[in-house]
MILUMGU-164265 format. One record per residue (C-alpha): residue in one letter; x, y, z. Coordinates in steps of 0.02 Angstrom, whole numbers. Example, Ala and Ser with C-alpha at 12.3 -4.5 7.8 and 13.67 -1.06 7.14 Angstrom:
BEGIN
NODE   code        x        y        z
NODE      a      615     -225      390
NODE      s      684      -53      357
END
This chain:
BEGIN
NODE   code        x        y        z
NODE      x     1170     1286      704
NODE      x     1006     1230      627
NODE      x     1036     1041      666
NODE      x     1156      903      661
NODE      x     1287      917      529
NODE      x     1267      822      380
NODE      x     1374      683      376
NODE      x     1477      732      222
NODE      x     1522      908      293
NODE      x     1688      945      314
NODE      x     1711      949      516
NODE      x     1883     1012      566
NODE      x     1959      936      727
NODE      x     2134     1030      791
NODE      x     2223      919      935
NODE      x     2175      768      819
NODE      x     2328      661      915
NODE      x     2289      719     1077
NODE      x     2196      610     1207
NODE      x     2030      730     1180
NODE      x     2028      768     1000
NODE      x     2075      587      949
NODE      x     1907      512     1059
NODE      x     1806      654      936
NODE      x     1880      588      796
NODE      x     1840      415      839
NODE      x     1683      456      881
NODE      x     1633      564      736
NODE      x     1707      419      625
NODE      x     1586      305      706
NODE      x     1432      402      667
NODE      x     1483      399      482
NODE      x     1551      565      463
NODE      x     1667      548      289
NODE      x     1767      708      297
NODE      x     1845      743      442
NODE      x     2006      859      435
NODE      x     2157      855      551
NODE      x     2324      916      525
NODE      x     2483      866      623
NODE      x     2588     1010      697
NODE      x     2701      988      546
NODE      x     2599     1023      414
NODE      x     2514     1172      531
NODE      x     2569     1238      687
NODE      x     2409     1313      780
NODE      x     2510     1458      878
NODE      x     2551     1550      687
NODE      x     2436     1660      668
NODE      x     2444     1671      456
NODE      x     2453     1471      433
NODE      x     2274     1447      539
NODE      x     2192     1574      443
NODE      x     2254     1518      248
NODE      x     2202     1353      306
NODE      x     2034     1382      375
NODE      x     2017     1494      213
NODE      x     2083     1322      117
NODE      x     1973     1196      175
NODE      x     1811     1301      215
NODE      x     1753     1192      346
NODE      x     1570     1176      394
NODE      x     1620     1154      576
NODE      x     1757     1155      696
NODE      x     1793     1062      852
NODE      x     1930     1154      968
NODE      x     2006     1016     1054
NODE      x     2187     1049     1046
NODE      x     2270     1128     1203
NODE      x     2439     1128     1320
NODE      x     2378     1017     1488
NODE      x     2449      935     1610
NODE      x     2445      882     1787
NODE      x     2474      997     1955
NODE      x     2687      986     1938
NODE      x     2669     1043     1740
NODE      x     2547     1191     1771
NODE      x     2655     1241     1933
NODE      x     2817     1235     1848
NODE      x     2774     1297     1675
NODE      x     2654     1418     1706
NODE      x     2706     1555     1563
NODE      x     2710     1410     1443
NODE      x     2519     1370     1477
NODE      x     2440     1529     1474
NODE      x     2525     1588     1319
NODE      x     2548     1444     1195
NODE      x     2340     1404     1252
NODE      x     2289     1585     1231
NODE      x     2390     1609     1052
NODE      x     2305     1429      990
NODE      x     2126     1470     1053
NODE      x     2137     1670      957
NODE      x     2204     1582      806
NODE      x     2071     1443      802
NODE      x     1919     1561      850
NODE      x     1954     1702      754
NODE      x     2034     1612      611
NODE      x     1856     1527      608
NODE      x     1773     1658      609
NODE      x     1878     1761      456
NODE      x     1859     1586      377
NODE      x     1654     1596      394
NODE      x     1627     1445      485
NODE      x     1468     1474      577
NODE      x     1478     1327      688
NODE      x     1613     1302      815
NODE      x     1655     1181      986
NODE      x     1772     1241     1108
NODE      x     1830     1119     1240
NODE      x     1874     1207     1401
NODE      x     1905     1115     1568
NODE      x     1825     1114     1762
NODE      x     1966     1235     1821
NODE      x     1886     1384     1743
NODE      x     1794     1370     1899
NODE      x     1829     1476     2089
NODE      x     1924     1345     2194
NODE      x     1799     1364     2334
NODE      x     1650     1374     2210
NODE      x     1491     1297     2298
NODE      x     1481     1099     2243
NODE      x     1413     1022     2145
NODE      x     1497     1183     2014
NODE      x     1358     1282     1902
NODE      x     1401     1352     1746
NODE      x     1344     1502     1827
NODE      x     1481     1508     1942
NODE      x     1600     1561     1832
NODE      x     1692     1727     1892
NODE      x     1623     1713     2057
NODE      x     1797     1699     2168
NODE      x     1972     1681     2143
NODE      x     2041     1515     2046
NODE      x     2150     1359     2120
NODE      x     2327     1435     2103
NODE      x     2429     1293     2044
NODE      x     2342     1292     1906
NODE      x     2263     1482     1878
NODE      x     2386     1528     1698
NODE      x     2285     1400     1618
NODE      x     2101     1446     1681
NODE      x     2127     1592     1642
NODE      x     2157     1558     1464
NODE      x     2032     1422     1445
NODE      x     1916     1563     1517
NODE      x     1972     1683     1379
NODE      x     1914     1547     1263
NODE      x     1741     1547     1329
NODE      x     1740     1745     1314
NODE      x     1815     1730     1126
NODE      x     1659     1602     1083
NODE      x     1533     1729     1173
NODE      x     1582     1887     1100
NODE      x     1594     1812      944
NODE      x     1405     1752      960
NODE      x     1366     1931     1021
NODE      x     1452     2052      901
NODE      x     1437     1937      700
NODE      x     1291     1798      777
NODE      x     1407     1655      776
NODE      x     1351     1483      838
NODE      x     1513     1459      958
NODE      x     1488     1336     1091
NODE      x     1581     1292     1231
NODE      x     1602     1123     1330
NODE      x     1680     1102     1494
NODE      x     1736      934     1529
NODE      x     1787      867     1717
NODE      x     1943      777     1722
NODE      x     1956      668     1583
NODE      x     2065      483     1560
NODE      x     2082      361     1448
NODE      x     2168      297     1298
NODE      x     2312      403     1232
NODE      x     2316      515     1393
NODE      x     2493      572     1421
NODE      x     2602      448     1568
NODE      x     2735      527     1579
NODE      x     2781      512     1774
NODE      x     2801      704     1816
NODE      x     2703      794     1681
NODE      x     2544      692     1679
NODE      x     2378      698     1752
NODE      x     2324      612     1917
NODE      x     2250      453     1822
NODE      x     2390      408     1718
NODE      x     2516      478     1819
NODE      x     2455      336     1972
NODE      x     2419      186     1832
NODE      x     2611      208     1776
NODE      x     2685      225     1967
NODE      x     2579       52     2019
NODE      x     2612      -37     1855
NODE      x     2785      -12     1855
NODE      x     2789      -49     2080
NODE      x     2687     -193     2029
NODE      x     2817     -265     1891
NODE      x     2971     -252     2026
NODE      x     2866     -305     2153
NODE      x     2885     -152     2283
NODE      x     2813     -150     2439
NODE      x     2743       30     2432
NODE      x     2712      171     2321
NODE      x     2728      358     2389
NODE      x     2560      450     2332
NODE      x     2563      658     2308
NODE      x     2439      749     2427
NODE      x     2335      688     2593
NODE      x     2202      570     2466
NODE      x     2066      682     2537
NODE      x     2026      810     2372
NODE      x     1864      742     2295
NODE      x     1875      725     2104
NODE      x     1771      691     1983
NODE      x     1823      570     1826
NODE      x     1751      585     1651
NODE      x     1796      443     1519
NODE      x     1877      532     1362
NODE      x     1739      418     1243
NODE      x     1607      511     1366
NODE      x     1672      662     1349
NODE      x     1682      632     1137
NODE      x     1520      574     1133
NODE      x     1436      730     1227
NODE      x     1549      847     1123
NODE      x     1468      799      978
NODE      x     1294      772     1064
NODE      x     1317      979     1102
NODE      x     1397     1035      919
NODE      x     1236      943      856
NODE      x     1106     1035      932
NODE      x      982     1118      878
NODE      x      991     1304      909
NODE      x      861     1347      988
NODE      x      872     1212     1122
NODE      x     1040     1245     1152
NODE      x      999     1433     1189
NODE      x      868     1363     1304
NODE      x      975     1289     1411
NODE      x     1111     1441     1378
NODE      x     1134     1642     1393
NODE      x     1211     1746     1288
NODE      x     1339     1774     1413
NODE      x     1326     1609     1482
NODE      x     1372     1495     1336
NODE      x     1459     1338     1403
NODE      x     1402     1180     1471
NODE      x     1486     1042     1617
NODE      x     1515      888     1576
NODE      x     1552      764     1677
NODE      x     1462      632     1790
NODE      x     1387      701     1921
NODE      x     1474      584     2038
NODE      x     1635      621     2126
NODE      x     1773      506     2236
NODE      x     1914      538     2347
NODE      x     2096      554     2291
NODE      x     2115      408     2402
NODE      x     1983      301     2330
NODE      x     2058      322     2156
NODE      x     2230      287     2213
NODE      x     2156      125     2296
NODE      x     2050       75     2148
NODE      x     2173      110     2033
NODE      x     2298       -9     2120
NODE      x     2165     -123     2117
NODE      x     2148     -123     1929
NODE      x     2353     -138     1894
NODE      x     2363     -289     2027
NODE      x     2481     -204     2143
NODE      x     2449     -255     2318
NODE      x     2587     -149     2407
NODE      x     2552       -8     2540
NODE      x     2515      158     2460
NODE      x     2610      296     2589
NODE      x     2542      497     2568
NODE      x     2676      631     2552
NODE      x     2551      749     2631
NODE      x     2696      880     2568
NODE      x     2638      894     2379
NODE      x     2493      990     2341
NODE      x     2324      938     2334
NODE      x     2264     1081     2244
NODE      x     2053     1109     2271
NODE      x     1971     1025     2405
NODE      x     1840      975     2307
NODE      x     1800      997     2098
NODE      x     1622      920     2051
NODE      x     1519      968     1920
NODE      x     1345     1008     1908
NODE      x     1281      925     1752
NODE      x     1108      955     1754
NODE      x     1089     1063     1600
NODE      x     1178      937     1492
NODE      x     1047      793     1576
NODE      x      891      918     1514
NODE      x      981      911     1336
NODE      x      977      731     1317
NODE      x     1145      654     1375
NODE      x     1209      556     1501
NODE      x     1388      467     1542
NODE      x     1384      291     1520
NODE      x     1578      216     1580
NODE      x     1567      183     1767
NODE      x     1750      234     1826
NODE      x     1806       74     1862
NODE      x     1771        1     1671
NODE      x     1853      137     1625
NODE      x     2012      116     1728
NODE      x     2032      -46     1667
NODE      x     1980       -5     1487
NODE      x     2118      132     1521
NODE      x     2262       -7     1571
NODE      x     2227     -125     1441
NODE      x     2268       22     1310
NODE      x     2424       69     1430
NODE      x     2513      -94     1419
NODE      x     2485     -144     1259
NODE      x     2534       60     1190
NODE      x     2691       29     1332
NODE      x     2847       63     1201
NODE      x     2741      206     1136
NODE      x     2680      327     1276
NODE      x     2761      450     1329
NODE      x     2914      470     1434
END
């Protein structure tokens, strides 16, 4: 990449309904970017092979932004584990390579903080990848977000693609998925106090001990770097970069206890109960934080304290109620 993208370049964004790739469509929409391509899983289903690549060939694309993906929370990755690695590794070959055969020279890849050894030294450096062994609950899918990295890299290294890779912390916000087993930690506790809160219970069993430290990126934050990085000039993102080291964290650089969101987040859905741990469940890592100094050096910053967004978050929750997920 020479530059930012002009804004009447065709940028194509796969996972355009999902919580991630809908915040980089918002946000590329918002910067005045007039041709931005998605296509719903009807009209093309990422794992087929044949369909990415006569579609990439089709539209000729100036750039694309990888955000589509399987995820879920610690009960989805434990029970479904063939299901993650395989339908994430099939859409992440198509994508790349399909890119690639297509001659798009400019490419995003989002990965995720579990890439990461789950007893990596905190805060996590990009340079820790591959250092240790990975969280199990949820090692299927590191393993092939990691293979995306490797696809992006080798790519780079073998035809002198411009492939980058972003790895976000845990992301929230609007159009994240609630569904009460399959969901991440944020949405999963917003929909358990909401709905305590509307019968009026007086408690709400929690998963875990509340003493894992997480760290909590706002999906708008997480759009807004993602584009910050695809825009880039070259050379300063190779400064910042190796050729075998082409991914950058992004996060906040500030981390809280399970137990601190579960109490903030009742806070913010106005249930007043008595939260009770079921020390039983997993609590996966110990601790995930991110180390987002190189992303600092390049300019960007979050901006959505955690609590804004939580409540930013809730607001979209209820008034999307008859349409999330069940």
């Amino acid at each position: 990449m020479n530059g930012e993208l002009d804004r009447d370049a065709p940028v194509f964004v796969a996972g355009h309904r999902g919580m991630a790739g809908s915040a980089i469509v918002r946000r590329l929409a918002a910067l005045g970017y007039r041709r931005i391509l998605t296509a719903p899983r009807s009209e093309l289903d990422l794992a087929d092979q044949a369909a990415v690549r006569r579609y990439l060939q089709h539209q000729q694309p100036a750039a694309v932004v990888l955000a589509a993906a399987r995820v879920g929370g610690i009960h989805a990755n434990n029970s479904y584990p063939a299901d993650f690695i395989a339908e994430n590794l099939q859409i992440e070959l198509n994508v790349i390579e399909g890119a690639h055969r297509a001659g798009v020279q400019r490419l995003l890849f989002l990965g995720s903080s579990c890439i990461y050894p789950r007893l990596a030294p905190q805060p996590m450096r990009e340079d820790a990848l591959l250092t240790g062994l990975l969280e199990p609950t949820n090692e299927p899918y590191a393993v092939a977000k990691i293979a995306g990295i490797k696809l992006c890299e080798s790519f780079n290294r073998q035809h002198g693609r411009d492939y980058r890779s972003v790895m976000p912390t845990n992301l929230y916000g609007p159009g994240d998925n609630f569904h009460p087993d399959n969901s991440h930690v944020i949405p999963a506790l917003m929909r358990r106090f909401h709905e305590a809160a509307q019968r009026g219970d007086a408690e709400v069993v929690v998963w875990g001990s509340g003493t894992p430290m997480r760290e909590f990126l706002h999906v708008d934050d997480m759009a807004a770097a993602s584009v910050h990085v695809m825009n880039l000039p070259r050379d300063a993102w190779q400064a910042h970069t190796k050729p075998m080291l082409s991914h950058l964290n992004v996060g906040t650089g500030v981390d809280c206890s399970i137990r601190e969101l579960a109490e903030t987040v009742a806070r913010v859905t106005g249930f007043r109960g008595r939260l009770v741990w079921d020390a039983s469940k997993p609590d996966g890592a110990p601790r995930k934080l991110m180390d987002v100094s190189r992303l600092a050096a390049l300019g960007w910053k979050a901006a959505i304290p955690l609590e804004e967004g939580l409540r930013g978050t809730y607001a979209w929750f209820r008034a999307n109620a008859a349409q999330v997920r069940r």
